[in-house]
MDTraj code that builds the backbone (N, CA, C; nanometers):
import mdtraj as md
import numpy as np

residues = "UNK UNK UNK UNK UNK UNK UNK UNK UNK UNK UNK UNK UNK UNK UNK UNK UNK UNK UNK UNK UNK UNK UNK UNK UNK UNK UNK UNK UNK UNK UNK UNK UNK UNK UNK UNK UNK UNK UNK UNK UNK UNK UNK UNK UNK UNK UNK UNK UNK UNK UNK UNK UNK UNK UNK UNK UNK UNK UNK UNK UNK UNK UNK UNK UNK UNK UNK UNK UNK UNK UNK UNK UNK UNK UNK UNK UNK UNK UNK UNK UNK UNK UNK UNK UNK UNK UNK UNK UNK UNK UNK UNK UNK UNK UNK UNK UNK UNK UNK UNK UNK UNK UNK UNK UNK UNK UNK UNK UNK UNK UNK UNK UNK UNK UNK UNK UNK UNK UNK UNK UNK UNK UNK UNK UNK UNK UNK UNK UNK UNK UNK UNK UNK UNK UNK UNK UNK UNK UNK UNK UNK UNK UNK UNK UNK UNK UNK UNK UNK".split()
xyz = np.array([
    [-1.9407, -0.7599, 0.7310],
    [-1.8799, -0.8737, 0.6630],
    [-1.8612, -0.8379, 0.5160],
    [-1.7044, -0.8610, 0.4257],
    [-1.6885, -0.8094, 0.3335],
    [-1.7593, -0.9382, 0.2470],
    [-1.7082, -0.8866, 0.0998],
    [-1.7988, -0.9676, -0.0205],
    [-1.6565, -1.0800, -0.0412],
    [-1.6847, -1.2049, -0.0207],
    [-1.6185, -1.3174, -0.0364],
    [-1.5851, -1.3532, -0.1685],
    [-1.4689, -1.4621, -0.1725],
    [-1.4239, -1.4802, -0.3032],
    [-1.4975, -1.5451, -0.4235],
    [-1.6051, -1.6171, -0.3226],
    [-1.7237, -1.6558, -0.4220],
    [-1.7818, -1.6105, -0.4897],
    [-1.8233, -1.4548, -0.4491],
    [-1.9038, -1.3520, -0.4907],
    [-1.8171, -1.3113, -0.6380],
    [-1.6979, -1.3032, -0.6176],
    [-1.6045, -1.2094, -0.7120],
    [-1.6048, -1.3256, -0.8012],
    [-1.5770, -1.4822, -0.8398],
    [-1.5693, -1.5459, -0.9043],
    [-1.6979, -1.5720, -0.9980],
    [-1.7650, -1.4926, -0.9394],
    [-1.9204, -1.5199, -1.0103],
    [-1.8830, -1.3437, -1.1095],
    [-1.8488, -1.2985, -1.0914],
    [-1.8287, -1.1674, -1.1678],
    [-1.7619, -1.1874, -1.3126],
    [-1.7907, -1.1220, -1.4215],
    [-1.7015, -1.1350, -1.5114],
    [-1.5715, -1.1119, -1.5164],
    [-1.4663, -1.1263, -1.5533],
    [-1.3271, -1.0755, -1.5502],
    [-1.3411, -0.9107, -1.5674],
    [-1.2068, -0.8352, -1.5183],
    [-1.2378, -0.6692, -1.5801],
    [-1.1375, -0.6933, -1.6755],
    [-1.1908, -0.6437, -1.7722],
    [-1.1786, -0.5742, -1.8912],
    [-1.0156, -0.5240, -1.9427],
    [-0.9198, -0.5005, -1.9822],
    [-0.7879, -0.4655, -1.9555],
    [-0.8283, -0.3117, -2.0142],
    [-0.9372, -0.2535, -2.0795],
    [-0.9636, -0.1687, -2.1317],
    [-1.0116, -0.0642, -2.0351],
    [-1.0084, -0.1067, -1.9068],
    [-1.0907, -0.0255, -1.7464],
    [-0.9394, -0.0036, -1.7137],
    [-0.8643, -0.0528, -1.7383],
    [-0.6980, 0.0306, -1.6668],
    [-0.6934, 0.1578, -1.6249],
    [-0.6150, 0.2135, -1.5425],
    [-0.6137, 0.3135, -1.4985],
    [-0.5306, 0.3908, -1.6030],
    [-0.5621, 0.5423, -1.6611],
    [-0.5123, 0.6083, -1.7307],
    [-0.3333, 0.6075, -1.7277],
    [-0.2760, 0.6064, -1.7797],
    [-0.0917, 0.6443, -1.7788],
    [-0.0360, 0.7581, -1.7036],
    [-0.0289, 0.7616, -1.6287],
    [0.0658, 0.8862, -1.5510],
    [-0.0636, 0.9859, -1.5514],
    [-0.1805, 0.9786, -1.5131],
    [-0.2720, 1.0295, -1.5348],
    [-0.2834, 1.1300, -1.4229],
    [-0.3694, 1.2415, -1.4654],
    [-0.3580, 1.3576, -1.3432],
    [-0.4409, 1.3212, -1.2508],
    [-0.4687, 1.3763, -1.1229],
    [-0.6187, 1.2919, -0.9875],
    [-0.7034, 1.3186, -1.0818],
    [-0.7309, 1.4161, -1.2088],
    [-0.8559, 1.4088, -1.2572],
    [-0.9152, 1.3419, -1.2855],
    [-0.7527, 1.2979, -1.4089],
    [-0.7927, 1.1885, -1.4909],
    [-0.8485, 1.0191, -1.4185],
    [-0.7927, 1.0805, -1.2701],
    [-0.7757, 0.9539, -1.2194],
    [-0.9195, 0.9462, -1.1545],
    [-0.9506, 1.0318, -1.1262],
    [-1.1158, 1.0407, -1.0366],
    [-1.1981, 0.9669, -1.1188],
    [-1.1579, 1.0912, -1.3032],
    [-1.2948, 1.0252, -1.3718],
    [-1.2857, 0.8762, -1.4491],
    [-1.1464, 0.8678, -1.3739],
    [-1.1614, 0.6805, -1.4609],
    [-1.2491, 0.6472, -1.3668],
    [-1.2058, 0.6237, -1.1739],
    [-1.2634, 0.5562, -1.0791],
    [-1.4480, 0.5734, -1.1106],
    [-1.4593, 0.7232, -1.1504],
    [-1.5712, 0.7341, -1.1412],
    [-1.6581, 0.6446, -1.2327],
    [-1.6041, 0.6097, -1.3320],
    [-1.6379, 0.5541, -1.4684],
    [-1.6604, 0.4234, -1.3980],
    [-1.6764, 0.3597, -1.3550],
    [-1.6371, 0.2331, -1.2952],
    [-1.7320, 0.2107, -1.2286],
    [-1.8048, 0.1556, -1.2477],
    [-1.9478, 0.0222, -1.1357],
    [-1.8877, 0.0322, -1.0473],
    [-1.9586, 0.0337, -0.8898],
    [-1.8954, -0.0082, -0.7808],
    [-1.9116, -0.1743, -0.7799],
    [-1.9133, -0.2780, -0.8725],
    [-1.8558, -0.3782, -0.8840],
    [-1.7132, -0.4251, -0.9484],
    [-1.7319, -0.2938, -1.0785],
    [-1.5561, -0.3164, -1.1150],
    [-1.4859, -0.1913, -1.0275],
    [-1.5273, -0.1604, -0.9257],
    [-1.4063, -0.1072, -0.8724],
    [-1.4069, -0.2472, -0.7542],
    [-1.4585, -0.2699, -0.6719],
    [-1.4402, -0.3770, -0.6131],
    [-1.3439, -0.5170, -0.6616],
    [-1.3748, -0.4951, -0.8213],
    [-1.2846, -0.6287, -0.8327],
    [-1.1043, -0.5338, -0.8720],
    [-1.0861, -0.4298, -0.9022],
    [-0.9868, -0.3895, -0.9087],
    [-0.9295, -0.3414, -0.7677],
    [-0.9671, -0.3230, -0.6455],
    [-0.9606, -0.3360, -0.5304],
    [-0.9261, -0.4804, -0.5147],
    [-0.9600, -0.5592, -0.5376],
    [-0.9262, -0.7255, -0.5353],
    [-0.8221, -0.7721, -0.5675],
    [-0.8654, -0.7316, -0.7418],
    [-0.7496, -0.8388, -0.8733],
    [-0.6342, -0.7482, -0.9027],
    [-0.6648, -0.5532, -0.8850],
    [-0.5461, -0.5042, -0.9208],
    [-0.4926, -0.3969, -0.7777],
    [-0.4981, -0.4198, -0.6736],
    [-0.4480, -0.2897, -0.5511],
    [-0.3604, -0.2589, -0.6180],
    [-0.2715, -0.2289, -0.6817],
    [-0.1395, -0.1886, -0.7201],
    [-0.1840, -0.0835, -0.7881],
    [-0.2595, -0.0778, -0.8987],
    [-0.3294, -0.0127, -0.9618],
    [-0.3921, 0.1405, -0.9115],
    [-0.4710, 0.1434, -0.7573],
    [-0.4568, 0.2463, -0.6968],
    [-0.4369, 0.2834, -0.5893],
    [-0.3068, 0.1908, -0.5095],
    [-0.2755, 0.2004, -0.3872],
    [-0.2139, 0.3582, -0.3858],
    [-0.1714, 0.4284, -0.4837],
    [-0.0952, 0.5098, -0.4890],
    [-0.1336, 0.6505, -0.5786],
    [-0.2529, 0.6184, -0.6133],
    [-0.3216, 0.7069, -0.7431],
    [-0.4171, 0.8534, -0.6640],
    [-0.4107, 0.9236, -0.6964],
    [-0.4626, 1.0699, -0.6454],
    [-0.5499, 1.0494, -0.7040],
    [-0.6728, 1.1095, -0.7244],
    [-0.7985, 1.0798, -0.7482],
    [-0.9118, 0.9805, -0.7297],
    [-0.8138, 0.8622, -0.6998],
    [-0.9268, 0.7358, -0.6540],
    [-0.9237, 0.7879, -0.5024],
    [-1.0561, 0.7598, -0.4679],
    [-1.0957, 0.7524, -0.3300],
    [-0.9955, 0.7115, -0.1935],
    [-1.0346, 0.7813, -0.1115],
    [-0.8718, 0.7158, 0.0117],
    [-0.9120, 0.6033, 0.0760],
    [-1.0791, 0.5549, 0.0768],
    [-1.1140, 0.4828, 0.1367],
    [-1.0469, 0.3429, 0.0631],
    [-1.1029, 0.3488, -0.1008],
    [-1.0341, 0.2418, -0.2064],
    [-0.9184, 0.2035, -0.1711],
    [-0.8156, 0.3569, -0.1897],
    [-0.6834, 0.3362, -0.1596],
    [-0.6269, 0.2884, -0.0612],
    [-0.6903, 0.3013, 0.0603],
    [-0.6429, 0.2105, 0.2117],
    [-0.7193, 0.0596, 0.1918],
    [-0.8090, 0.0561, 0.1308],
    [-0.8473, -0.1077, 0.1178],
    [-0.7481, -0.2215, 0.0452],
    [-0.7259, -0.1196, -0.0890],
    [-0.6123, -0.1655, -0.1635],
    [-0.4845, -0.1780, -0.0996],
    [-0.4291, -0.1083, -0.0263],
    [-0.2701, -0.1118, 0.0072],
    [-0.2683, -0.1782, 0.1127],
    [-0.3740, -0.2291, 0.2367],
    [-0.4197, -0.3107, 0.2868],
    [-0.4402, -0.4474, 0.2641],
    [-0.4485, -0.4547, 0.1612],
    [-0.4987, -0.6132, 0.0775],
    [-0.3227, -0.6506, 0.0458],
    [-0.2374, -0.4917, 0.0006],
    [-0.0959, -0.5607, -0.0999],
    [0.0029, -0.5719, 0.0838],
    [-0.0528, -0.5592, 0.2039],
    [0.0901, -0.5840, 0.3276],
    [0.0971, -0.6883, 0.3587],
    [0.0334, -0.8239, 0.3285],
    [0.0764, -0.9747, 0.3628],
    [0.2049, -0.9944, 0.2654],
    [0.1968, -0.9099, 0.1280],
    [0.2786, -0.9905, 0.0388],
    [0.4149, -0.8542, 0.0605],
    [0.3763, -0.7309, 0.1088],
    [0.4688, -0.6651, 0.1274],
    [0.6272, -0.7493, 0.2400],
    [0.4965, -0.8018, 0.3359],
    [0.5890, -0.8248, 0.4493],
    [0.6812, -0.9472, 0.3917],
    [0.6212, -1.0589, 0.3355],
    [0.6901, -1.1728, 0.2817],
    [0.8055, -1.1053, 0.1838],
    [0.7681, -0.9834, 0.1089],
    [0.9086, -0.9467, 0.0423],
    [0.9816, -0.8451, 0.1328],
    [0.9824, -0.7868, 0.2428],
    [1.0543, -0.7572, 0.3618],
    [1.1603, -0.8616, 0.4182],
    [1.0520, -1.0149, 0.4734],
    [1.1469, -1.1117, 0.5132],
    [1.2260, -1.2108, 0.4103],
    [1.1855, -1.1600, 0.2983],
    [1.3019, -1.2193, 0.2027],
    [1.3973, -1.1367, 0.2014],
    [1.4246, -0.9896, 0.2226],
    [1.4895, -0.8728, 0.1924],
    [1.5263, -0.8973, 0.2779],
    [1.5215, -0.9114, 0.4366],
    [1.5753, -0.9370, 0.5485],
    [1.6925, -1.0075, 0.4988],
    [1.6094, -1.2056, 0.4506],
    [1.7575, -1.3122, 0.4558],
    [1.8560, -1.2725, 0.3948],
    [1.8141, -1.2471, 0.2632],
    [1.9179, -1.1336, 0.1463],
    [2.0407, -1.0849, 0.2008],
    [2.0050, -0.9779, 0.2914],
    [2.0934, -0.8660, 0.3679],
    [2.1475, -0.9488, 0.4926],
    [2.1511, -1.0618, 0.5732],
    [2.1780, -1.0782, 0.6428],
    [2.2894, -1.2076, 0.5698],
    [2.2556, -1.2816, 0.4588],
    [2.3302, -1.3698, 0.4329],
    [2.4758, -1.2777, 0.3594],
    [2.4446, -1.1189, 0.3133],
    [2.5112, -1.0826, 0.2316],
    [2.6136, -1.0380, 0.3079],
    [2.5502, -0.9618, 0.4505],
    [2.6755, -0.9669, 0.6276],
    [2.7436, -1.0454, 0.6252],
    [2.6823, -1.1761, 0.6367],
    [2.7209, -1.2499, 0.7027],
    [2.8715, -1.3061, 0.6199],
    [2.8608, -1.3055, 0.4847],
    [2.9725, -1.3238, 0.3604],
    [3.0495, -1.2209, 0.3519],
    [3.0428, -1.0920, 0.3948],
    [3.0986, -0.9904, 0.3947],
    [3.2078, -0.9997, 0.5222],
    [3.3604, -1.0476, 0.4736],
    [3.4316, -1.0029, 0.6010],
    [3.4674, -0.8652, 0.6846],
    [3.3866, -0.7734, 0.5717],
    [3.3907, -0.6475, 0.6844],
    [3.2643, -0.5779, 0.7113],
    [3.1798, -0.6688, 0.7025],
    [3.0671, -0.6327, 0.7839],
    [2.9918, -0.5516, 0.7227],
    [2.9627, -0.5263, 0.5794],
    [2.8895, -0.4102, 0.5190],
    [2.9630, -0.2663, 0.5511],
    [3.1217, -0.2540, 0.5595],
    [3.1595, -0.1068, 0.5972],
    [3.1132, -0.0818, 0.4507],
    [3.1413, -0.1432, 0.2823],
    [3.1585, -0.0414, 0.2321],
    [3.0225, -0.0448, 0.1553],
    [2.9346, -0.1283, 0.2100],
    [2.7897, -0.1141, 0.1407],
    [2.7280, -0.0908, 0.2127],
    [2.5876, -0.0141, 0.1755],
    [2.4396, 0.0180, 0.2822],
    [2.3943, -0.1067, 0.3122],
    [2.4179, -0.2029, 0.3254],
    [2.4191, -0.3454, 0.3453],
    [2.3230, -0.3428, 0.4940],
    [2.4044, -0.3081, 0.5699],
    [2.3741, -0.2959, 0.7541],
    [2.2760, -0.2057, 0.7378],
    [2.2837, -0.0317, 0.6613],
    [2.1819, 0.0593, 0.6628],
    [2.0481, -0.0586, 0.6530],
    [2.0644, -0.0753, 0.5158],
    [1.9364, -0.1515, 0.4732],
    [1.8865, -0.2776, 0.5485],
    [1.9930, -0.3268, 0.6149],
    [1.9012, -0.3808, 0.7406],
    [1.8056, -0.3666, 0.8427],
    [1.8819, -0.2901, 0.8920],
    [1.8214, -0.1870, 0.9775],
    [1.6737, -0.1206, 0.9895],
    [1.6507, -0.1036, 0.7996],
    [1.5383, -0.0669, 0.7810],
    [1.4136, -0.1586, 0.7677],
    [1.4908, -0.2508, 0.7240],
    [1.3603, -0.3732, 0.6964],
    [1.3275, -0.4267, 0.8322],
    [1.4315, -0.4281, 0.9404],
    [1.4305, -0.5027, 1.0353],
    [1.3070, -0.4218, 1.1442],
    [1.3396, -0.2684, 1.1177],
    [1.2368, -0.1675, 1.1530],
    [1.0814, -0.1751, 1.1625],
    [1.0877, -0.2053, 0.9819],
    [0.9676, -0.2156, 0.9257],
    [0.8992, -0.3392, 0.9767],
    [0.9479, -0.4447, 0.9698],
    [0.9119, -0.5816, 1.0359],
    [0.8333, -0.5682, 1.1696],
    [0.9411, -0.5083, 1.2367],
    [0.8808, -0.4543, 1.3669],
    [0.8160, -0.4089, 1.4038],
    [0.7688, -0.2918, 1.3349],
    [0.6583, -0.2354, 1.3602],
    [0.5546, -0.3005, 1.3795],
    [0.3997, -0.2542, 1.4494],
    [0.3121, -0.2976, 1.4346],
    [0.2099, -0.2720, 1.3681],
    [0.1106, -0.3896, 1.3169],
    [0.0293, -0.4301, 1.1416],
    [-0.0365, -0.3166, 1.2145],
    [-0.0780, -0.2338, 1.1192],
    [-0.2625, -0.1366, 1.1240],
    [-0.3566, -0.2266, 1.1640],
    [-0.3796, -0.1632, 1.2218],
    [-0.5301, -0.1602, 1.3127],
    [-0.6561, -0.1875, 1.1758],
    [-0.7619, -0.2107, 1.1206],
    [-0.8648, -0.1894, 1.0803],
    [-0.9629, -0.0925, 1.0306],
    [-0.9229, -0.0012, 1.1723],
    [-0.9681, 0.0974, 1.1765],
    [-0.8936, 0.1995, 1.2024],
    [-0.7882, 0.2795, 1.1554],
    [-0.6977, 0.4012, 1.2251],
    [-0.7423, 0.5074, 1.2913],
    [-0.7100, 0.5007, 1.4149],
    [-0.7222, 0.6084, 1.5369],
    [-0.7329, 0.7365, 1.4514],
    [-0.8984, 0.8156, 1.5064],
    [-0.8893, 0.9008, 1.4720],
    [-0.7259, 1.0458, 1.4462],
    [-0.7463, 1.1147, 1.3525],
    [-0.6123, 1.2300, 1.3449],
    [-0.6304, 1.3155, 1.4051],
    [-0.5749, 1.4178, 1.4525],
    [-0.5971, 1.5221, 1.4687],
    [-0.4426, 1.6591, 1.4591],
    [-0.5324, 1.7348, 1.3445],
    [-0.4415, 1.8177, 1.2909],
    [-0.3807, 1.9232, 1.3885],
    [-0.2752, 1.9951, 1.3732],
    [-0.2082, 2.0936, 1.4529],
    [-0.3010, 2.2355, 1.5112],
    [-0.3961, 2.2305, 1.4324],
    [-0.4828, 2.3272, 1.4983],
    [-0.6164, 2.2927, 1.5851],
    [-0.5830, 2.1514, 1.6216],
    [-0.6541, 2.0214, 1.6672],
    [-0.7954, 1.9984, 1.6345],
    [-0.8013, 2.0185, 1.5104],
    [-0.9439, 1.9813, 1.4668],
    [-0.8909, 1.8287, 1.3672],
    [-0.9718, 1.7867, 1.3260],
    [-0.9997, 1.6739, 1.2608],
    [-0.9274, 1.6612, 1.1385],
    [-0.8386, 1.5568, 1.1214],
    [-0.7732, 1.5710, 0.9858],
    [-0.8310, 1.4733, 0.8486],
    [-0.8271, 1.5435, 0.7433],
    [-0.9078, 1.4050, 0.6484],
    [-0.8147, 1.2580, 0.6427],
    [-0.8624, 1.1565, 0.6136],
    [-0.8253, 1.0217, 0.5923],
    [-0.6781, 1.0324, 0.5454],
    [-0.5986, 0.9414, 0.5380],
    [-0.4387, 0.9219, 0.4853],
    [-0.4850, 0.7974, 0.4306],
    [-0.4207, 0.7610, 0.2789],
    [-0.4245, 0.6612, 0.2585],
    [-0.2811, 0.5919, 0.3567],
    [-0.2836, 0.4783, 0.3026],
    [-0.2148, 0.3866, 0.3760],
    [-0.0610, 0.4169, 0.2945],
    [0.0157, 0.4030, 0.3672],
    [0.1758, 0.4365, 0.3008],
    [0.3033, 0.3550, 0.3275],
    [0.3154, 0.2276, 0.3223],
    [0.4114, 0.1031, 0.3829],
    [0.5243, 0.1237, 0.2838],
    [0.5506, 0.2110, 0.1691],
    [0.6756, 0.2101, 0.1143],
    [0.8015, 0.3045, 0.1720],
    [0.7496, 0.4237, 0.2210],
    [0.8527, 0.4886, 0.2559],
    [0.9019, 0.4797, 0.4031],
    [0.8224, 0.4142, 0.4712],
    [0.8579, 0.3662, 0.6580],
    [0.8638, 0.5144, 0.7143],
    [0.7669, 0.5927, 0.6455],
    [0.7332, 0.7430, 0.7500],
    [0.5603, 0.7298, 0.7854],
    [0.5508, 0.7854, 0.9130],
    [0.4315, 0.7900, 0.9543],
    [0.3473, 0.8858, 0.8729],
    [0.2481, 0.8663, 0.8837],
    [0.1305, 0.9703, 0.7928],
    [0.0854, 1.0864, 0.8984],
    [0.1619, 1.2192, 0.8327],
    [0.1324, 1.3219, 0.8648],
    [0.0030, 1.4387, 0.8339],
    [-0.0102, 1.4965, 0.9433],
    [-0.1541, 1.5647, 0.8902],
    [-0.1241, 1.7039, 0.8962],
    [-0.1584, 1.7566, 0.7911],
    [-0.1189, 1.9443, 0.8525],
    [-0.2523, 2.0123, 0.9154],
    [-0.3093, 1.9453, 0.8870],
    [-0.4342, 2.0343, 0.9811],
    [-0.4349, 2.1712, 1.0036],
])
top = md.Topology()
chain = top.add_chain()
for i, resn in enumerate(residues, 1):
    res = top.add_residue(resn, chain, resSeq=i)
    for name in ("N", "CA", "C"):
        top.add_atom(name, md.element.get_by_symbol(name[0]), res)
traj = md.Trajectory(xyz[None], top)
């Protein structure tokens, strides 16, 4: 059972001074995470996923908690992107020939479709079939997470 919103409201605010470094290298990025209480990383897991859904050096475990926490609001801006593209067809008397209009349907309509992650992701296994390390989580580019093993 994770730590509830009660718990986090009892916490002080973080700091804007705990930010994650600027275009920072995984180093830089490790030794911020590292710098960090495992209470203010928890609340930046919370208050900022954006912060290291995508960052090399923070942990993959962080990073799949985080990008995990940002796919309720991903999907709601999917099915807005959906109406978007379908009202923009639908006004279009030629059907999106001369815009990615239809492409970009297509894709969201994809993505929609798919099905949410699991909790827990099925173990990997790399091409030389041993065990592959963790993938963070990756919902922007609509490619599966590959392992080279």
């Amino acid at each position: 059972m994770g730590l509830g919103p009660l718990f986090f409201a009892t916490l002080p605010a973080l700091d804007v001074s705990v930010s994650p470094p600027a275009h920072g290298s995984p180093g830089d990025n490790a030794a911020w995470w590292g710098s960090l209480s495992p209470s203010q990383q928890q609340l930046v897991i919370q208050q900022h996923p954006g912060w290291i859904g995508n960052r090399d050096g923070v942990s993959f475990a962080a990073r799949d908690q985080a990008n995990r926490s940002l796919l309720p609001l991903d999907r709601i801006r999917l099915e807005a992107e959906r109406m978007r593209l379908e009202t923009a067809l639908a006004e279009n008397w030629l059907g999106g020939a001369f815009t990615n209009d239809d492409a970009a349907l297509a894709q969201v309509t994809d993505k929609l479709a798919a099905p949410p992650p699991t909790t827990s992701p099925p173990p990997r296994v790399g091409a030389r079939g041993g065990p592959c390390p963790p993938l963070p989580l990756n919902f922007w580019s609509g490619l599966a997470g590959r392992c080279c093993g």
